[in-house]
PDBQT receptor file of N, H, CA, C and O in Angstrom, charges set to zero:
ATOM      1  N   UNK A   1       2.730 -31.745   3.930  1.00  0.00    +0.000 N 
ATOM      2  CA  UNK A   1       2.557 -32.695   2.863  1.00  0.00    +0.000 C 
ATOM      3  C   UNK A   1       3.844 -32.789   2.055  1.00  0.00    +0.000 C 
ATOM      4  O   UNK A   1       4.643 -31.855   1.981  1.00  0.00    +0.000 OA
ATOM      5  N   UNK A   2       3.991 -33.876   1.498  1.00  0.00    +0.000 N 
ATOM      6  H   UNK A   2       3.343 -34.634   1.558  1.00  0.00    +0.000 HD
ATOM      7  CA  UNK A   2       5.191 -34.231   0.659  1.00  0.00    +0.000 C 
ATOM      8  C   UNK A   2       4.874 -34.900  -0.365  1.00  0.00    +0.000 C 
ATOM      9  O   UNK A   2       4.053 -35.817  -0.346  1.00  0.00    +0.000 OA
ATOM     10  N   UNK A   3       5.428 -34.551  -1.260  1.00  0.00    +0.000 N 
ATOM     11  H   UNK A   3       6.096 -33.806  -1.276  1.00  0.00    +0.000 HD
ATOM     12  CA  UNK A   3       5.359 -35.401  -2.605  1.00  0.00    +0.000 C 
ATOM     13  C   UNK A   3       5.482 -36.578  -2.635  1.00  0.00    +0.000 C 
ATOM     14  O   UNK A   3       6.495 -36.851  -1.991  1.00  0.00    +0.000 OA
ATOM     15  N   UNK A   4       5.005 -37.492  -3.036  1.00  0.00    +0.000 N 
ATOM     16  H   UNK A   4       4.181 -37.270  -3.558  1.00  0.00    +0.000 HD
ATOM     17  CA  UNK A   4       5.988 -39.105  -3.215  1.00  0.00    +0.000 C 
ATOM     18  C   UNK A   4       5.866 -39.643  -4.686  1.00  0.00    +0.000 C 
ATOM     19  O   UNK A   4       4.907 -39.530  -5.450  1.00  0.00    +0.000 OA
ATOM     20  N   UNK A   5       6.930 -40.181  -4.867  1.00  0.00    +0.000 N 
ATOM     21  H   UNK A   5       7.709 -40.273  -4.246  1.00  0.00    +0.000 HD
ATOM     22  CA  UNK A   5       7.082 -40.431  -6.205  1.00  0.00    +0.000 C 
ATOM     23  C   UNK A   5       6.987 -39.746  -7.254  1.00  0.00    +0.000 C 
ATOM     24  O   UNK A   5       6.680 -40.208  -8.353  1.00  0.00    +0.000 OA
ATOM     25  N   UNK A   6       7.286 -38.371  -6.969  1.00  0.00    +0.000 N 
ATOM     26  H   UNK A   6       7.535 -37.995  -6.076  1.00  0.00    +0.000 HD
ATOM     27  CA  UNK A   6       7.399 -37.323  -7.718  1.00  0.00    +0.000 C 
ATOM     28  C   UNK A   6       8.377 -37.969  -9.606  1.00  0.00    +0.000 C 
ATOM     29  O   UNK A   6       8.306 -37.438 -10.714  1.00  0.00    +0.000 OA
ATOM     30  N   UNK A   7       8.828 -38.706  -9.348  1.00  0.00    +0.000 N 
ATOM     31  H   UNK A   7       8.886 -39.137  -8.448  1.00  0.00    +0.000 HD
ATOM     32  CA  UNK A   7       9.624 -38.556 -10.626  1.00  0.00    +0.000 C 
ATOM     33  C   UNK A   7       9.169 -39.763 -11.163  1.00  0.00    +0.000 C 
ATOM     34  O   UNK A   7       9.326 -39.932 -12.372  1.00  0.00    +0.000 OA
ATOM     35  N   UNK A   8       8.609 -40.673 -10.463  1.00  0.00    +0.000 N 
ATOM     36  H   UNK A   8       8.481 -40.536  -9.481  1.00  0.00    +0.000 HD
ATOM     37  CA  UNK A   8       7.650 -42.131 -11.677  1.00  0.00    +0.000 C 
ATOM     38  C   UNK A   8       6.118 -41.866 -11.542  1.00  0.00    +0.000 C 
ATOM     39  O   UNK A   8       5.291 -42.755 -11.748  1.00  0.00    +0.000 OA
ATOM     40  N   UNK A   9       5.744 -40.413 -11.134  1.00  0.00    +0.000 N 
ATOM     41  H   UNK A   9       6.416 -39.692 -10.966  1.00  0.00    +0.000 HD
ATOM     42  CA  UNK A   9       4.455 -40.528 -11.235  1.00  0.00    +0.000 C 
ATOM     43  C   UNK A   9       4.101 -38.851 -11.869  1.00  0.00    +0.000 C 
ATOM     44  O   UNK A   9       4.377 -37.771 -11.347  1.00  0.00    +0.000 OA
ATOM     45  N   UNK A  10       3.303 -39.181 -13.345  1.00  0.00    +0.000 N 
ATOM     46  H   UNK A  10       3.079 -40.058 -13.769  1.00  0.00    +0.000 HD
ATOM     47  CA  UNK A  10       2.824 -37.859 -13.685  1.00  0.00    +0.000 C 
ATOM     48  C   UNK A  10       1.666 -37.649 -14.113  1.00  0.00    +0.000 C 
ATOM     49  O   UNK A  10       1.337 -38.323 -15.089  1.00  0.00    +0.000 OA
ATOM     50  N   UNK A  11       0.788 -36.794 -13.625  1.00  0.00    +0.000 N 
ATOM     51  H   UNK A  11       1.056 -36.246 -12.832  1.00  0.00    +0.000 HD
ATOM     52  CA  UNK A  11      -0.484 -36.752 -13.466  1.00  0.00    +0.000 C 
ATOM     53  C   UNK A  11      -0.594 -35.553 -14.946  1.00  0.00    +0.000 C 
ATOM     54  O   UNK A  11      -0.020 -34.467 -15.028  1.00  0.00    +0.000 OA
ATOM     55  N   UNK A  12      -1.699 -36.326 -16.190  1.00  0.00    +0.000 N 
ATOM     56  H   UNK A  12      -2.165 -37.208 -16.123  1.00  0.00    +0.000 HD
ATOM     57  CA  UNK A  12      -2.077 -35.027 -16.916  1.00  0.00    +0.000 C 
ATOM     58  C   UNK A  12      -3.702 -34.937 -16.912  1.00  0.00    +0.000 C 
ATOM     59  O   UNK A  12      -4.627 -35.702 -17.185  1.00  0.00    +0.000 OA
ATOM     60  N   UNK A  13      -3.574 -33.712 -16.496  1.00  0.00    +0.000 N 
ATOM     61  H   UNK A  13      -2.823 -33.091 -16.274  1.00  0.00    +0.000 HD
ATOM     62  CA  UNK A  13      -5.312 -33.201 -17.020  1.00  0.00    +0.000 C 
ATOM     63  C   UNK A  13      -5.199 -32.388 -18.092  1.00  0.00    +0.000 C 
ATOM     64  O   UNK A  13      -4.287 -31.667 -18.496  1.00  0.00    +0.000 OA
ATOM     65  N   UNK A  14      -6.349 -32.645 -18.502  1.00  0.00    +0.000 N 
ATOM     66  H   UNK A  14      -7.090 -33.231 -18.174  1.00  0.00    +0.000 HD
ATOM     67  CA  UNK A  14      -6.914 -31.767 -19.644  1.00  0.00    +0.000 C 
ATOM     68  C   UNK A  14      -8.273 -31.535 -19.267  1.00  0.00    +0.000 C 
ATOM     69  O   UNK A  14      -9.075 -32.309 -18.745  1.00  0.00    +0.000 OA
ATOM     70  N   UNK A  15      -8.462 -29.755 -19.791  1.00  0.00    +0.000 N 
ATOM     71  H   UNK A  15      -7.811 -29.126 -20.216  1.00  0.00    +0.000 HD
ATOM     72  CA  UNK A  15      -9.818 -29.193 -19.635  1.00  0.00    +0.000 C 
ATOM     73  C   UNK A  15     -10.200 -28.738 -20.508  1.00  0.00    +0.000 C 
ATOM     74  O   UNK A  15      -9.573 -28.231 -21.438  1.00  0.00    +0.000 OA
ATOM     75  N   UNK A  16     -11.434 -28.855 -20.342  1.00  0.00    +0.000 N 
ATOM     76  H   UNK A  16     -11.943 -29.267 -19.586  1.00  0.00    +0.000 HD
ATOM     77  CA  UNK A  16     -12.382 -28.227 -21.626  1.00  0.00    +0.000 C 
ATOM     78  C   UNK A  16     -13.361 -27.390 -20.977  1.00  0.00    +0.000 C 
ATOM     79  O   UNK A  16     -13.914 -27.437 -19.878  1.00  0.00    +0.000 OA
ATOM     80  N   UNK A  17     -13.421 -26.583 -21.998  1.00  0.00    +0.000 N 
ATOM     81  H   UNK A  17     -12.972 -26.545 -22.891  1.00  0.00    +0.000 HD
ATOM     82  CA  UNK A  17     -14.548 -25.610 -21.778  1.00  0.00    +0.000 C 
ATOM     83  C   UNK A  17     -15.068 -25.315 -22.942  1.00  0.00    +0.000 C 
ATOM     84  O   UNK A  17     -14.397 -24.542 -23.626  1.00  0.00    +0.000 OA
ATOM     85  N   UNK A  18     -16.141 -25.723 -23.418  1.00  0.00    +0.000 N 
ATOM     86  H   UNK A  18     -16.686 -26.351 -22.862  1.00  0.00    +0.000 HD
ATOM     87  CA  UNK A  18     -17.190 -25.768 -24.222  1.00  0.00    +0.000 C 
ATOM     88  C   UNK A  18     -18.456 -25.100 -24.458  1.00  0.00    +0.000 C 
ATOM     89  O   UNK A  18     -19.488 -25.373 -23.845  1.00  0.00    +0.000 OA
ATOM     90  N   UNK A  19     -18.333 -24.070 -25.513  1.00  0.00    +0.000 N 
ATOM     91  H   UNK A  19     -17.495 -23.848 -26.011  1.00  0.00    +0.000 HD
ATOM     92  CA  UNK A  19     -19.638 -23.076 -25.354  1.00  0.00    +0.000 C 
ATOM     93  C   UNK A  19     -20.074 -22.864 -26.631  1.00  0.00    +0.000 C 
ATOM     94  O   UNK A  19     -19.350 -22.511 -27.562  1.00  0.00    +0.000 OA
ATOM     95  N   UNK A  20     -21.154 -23.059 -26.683  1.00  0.00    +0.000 N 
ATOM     96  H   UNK A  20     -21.742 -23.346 -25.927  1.00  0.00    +0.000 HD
ATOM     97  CA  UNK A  20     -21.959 -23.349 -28.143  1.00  0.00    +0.000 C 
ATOM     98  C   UNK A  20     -21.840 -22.009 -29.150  1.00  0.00    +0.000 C 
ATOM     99  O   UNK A  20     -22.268 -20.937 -28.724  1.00  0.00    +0.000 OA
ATOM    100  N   UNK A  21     -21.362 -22.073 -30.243  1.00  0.00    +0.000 N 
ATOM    101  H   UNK A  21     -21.014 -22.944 -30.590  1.00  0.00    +0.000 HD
ATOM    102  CA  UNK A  21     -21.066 -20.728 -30.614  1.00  0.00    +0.000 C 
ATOM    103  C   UNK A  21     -21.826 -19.376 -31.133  1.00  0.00    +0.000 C 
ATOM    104  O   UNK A  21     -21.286 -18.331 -31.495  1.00  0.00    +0.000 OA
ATOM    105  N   UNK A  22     -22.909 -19.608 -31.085  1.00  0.00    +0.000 N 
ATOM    106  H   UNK A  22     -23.347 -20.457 -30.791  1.00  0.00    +0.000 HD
ATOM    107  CA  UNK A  22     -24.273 -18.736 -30.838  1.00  0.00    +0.000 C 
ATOM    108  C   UNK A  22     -23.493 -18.038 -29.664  1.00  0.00    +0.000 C 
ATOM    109  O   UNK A  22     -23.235 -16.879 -29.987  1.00  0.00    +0.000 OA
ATOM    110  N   UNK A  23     -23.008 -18.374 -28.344  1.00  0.00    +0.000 N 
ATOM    111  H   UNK A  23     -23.217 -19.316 -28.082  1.00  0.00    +0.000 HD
ATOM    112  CA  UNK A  23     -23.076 -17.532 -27.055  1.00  0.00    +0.000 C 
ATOM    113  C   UNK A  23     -21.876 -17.269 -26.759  1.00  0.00    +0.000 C 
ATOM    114  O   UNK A  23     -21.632 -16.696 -25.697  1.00  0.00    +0.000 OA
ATOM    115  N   UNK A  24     -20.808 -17.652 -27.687  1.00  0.00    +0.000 N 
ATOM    116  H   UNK A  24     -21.005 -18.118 -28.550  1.00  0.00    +0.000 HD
ATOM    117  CA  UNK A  24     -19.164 -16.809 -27.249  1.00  0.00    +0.000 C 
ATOM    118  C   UNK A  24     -19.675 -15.927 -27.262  1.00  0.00    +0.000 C 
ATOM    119  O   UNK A  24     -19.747 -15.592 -26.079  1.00  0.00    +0.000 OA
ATOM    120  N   UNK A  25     -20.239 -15.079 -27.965  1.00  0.00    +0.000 N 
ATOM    121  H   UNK A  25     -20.180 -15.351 -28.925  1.00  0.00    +0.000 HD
ATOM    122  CA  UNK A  25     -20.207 -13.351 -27.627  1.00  0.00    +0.000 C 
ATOM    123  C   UNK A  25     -21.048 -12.265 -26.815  1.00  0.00    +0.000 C 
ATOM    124  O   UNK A  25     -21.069 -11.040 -26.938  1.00  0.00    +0.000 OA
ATOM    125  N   UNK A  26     -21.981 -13.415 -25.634  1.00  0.00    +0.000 N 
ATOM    126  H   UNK A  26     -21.965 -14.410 -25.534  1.00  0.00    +0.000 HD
ATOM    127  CA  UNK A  26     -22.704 -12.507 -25.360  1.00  0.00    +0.000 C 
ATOM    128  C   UNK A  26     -21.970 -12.446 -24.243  1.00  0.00    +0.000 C 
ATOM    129  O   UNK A  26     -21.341 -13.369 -23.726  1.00  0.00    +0.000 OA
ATOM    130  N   UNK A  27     -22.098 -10.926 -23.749  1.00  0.00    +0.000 N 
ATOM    131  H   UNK A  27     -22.608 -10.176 -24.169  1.00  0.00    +0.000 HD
ATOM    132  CA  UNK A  27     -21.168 -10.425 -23.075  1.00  0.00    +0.000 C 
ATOM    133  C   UNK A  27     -21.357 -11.100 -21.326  1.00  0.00    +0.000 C 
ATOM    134  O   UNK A  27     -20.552 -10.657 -20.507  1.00  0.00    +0.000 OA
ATOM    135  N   UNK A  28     -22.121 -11.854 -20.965  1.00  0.00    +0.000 N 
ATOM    136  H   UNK A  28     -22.775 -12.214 -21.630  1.00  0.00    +0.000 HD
ATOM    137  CA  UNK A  28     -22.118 -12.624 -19.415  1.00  0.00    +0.000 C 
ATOM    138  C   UNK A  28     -20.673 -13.453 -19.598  1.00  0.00    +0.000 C 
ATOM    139  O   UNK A  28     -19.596 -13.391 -19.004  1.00  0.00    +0.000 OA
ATOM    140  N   UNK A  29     -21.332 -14.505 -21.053  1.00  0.00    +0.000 N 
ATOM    141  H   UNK A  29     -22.206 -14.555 -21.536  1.00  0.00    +0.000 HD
ATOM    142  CA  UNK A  29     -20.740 -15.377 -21.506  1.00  0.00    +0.000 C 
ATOM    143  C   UNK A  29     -19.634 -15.411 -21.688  1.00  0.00    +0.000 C 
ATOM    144  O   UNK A  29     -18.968 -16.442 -21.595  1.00  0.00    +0.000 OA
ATOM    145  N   UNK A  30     -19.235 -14.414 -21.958  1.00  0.00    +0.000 N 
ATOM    146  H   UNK A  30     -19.776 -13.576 -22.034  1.00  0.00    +0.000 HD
ATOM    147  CA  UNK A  30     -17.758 -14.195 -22.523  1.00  0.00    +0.000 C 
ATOM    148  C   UNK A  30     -16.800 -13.589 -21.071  1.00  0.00    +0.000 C 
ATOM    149  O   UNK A  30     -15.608 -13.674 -20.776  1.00  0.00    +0.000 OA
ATOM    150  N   UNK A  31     -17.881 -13.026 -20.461  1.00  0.00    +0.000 N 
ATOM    151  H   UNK A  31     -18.850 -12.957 -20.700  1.00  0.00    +0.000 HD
ATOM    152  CA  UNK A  31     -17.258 -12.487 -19.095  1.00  0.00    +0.000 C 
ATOM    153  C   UNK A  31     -16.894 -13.544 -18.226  1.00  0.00    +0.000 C 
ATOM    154  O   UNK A  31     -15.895 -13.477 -17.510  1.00  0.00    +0.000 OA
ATOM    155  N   UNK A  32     -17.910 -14.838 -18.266  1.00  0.00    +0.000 N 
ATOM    156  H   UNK A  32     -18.721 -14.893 -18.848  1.00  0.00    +0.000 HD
ATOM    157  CA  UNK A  32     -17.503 -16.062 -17.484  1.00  0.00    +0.000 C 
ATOM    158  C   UNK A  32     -16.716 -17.027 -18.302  1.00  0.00    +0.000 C 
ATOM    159  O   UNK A  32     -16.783 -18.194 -17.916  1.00  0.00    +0.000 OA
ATOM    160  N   UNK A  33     -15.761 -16.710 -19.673  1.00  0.00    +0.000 N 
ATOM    161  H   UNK A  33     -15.707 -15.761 -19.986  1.00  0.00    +0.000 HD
ATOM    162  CA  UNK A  33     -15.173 -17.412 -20.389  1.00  0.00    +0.000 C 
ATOM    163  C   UNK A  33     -13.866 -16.953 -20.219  1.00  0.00    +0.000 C 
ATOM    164  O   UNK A  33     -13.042 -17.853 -20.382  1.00  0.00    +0.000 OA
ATOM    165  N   UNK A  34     -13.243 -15.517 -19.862  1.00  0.00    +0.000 N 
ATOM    166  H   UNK A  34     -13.912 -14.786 -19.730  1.00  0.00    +0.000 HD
ATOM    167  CA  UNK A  34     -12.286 -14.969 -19.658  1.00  0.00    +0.000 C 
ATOM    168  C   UNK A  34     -11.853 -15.098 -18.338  1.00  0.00    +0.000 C 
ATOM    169  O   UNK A  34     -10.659 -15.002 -18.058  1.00  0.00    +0.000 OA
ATOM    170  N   UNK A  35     -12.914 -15.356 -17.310  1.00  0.00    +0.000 N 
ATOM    171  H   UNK A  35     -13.884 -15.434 -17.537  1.00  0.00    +0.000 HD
ATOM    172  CA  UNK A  35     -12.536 -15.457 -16.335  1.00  0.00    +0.000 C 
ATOM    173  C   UNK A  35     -11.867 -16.566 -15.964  1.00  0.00    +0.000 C 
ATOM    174  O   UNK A  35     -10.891 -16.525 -15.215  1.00  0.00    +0.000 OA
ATOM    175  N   UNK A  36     -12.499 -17.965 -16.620  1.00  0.00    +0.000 N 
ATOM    176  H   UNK A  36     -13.291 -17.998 -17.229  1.00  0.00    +0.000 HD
ATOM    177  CA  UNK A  36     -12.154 -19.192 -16.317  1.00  0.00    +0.000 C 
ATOM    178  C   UNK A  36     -10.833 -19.190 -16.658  1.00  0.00    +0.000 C 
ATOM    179  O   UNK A  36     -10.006 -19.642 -15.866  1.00  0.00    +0.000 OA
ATOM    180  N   UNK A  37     -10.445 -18.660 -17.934  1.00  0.00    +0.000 N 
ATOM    181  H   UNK A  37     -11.117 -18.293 -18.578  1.00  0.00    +0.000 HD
ATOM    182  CA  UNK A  37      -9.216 -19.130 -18.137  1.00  0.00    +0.000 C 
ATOM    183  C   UNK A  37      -8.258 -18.146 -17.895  1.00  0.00    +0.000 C 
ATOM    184  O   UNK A  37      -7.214 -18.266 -18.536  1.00  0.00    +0.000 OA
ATOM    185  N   UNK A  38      -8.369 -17.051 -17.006  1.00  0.00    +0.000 N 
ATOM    186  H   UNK A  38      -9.217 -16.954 -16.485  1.00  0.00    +0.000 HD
ATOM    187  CA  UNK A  38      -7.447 -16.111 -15.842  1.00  0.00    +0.000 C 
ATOM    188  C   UNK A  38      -7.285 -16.875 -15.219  1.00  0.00    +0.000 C 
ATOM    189  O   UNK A  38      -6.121 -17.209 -14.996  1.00  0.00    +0.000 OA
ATOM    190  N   UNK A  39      -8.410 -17.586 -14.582  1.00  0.00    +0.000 N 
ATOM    191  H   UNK A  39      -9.355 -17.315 -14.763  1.00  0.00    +0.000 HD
ATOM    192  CA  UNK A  39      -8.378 -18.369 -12.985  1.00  0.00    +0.000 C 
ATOM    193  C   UNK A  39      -6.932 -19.419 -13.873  1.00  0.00    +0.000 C 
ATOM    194  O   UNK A  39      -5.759 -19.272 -13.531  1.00  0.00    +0.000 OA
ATOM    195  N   UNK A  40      -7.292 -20.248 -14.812  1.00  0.00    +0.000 N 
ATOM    196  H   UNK A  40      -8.245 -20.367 -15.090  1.00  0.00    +0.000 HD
ATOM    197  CA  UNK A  40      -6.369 -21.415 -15.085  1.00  0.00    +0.000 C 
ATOM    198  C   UNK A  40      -5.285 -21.296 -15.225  1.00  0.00    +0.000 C 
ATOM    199  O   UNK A  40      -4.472 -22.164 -14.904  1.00  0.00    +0.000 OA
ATOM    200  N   UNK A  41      -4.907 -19.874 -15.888  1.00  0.00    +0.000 N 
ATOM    201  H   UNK A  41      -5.567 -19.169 -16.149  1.00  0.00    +0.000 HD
ATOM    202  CA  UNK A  41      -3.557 -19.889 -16.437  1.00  0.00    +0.000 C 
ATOM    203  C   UNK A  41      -2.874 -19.245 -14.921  1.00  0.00    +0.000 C 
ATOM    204  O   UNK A  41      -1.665 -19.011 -14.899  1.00  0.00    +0.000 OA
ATOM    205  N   UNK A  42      -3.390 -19.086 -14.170  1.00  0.00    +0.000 N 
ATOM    206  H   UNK A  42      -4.372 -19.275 -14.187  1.00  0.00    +0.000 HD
ATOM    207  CA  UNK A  42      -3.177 -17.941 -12.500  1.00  0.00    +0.000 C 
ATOM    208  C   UNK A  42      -2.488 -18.891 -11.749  1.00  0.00    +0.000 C 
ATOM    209  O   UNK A  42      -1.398 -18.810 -11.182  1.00  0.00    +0.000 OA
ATOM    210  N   UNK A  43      -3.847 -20.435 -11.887  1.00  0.00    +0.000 N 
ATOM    211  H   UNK A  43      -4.733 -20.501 -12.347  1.00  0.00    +0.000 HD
ATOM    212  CA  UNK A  43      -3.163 -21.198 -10.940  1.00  0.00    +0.000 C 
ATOM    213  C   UNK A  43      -2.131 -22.584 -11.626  1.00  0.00    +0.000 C 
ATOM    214  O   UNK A  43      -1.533 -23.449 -10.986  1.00  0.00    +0.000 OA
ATOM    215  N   UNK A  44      -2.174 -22.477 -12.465  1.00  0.00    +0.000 N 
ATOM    216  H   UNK A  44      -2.660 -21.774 -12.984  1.00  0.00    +0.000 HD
ATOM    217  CA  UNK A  44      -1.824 -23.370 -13.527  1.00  0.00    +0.000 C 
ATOM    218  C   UNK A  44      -0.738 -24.311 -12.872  1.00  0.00    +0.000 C 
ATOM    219  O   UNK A  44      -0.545 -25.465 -13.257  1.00  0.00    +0.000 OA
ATOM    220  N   UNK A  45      -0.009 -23.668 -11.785  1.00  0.00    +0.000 N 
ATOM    221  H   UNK A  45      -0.166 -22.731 -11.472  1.00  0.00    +0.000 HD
ATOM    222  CA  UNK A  45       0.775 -24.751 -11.192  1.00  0.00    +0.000 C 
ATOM    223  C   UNK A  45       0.024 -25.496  -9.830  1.00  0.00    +0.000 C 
ATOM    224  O   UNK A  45       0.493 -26.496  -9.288  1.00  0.00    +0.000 OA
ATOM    225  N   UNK A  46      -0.883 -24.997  -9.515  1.00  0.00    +0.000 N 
ATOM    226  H   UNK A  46      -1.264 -24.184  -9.955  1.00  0.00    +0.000 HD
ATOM    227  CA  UNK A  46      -1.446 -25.437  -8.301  1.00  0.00    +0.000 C 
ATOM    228  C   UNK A  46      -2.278 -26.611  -9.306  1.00  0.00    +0.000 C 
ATOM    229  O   UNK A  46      -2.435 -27.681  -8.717  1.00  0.00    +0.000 OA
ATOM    230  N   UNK A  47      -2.607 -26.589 -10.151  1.00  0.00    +0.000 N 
ATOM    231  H   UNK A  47      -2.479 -25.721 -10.630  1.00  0.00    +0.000 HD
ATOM    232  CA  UNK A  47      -3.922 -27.585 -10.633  1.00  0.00    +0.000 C 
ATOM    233  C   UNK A  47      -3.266 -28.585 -11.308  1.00  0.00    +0.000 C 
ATOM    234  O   UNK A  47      -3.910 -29.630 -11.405  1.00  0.00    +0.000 OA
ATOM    235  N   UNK A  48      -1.502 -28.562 -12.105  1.00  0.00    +0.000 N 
ATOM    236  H   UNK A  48      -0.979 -27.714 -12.027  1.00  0.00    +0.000 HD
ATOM    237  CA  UNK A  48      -0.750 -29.054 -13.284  1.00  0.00    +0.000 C 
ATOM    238  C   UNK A  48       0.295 -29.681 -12.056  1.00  0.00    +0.000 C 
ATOM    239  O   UNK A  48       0.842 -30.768 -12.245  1.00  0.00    +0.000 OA
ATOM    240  N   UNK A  49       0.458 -29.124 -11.145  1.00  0.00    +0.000 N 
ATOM    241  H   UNK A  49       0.014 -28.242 -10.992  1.00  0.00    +0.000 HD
ATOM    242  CA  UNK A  49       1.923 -29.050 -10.267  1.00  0.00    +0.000 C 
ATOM    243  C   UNK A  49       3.170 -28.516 -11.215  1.00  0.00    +0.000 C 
ATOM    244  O   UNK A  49       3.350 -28.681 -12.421  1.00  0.00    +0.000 OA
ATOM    245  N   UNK A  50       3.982 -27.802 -10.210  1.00  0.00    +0.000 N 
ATOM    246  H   UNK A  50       3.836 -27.668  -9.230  1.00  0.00    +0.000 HD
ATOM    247  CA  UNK A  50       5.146 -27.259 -10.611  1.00  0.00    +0.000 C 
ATOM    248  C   UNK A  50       6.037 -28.093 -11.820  1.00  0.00    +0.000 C 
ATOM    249  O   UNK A  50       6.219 -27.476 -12.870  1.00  0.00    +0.000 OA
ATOM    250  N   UNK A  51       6.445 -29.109 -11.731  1.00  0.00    +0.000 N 
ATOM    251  H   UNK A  51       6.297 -29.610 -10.879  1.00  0.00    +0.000 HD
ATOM    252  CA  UNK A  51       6.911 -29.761 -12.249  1.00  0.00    +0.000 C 
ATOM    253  C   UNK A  51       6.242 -29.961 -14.066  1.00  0.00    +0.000 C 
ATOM    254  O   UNK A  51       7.037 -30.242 -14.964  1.00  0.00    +0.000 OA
ATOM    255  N   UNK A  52       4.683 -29.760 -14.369  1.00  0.00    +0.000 N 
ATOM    256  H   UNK A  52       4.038 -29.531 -13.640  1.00  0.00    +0.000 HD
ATOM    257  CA  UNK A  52       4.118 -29.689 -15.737  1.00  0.00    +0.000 C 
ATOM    258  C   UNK A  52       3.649 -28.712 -15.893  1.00  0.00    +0.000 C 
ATOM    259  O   UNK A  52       2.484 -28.571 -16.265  1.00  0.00    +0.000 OA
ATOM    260  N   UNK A  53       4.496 -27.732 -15.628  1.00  0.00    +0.000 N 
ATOM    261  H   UNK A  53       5.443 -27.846 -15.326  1.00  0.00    +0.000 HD
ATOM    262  CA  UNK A  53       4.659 -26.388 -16.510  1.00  0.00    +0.000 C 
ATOM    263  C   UNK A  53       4.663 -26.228 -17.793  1.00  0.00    +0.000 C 
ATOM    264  O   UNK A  53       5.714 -26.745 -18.172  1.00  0.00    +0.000 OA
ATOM    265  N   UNK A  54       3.936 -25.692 -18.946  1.00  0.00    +0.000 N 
ATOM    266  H   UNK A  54       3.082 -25.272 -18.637  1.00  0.00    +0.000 HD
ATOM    267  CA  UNK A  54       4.177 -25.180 -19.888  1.00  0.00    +0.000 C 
ATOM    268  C   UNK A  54       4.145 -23.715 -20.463  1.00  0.00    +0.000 C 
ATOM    269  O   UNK A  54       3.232 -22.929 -20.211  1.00  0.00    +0.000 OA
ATOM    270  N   UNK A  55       5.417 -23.372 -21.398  1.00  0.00    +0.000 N 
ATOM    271  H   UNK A  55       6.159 -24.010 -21.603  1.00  0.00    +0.000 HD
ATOM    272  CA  UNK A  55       5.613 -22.410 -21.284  1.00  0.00    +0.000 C 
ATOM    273  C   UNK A  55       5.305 -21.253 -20.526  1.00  0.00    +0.000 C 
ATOM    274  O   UNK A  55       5.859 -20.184 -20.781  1.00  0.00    +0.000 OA
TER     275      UNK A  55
């Protein structure tokens, strides 16, 4: 696979993750809240591409 149009084309996502605040702290909750955003920041270039890196 190859890129095309790598430099006139830039893709942004934004994610949310939304949890009612009664249940940030119960500990499943929070276990599947830490995880998500290991997984994101892990793959952060596979999901952003290399190129929309931040810090």
């Amino acid at each position: 696979m190859v890129r095309l149009l790598a430099a006139e084309v830039n893709l942004v996502r934004d994610w949310w993750l939304v949890v009612h605040q009664d249940l940030q702290r119960v500990p499943r909750i929070r276990a599947a809240i830490d995880f998500i955003i290991e997984i994101m920041r892990r793959d952060r270039s596979v999901m952003m591409g290399p190129s929309n890196l931040i810090g």
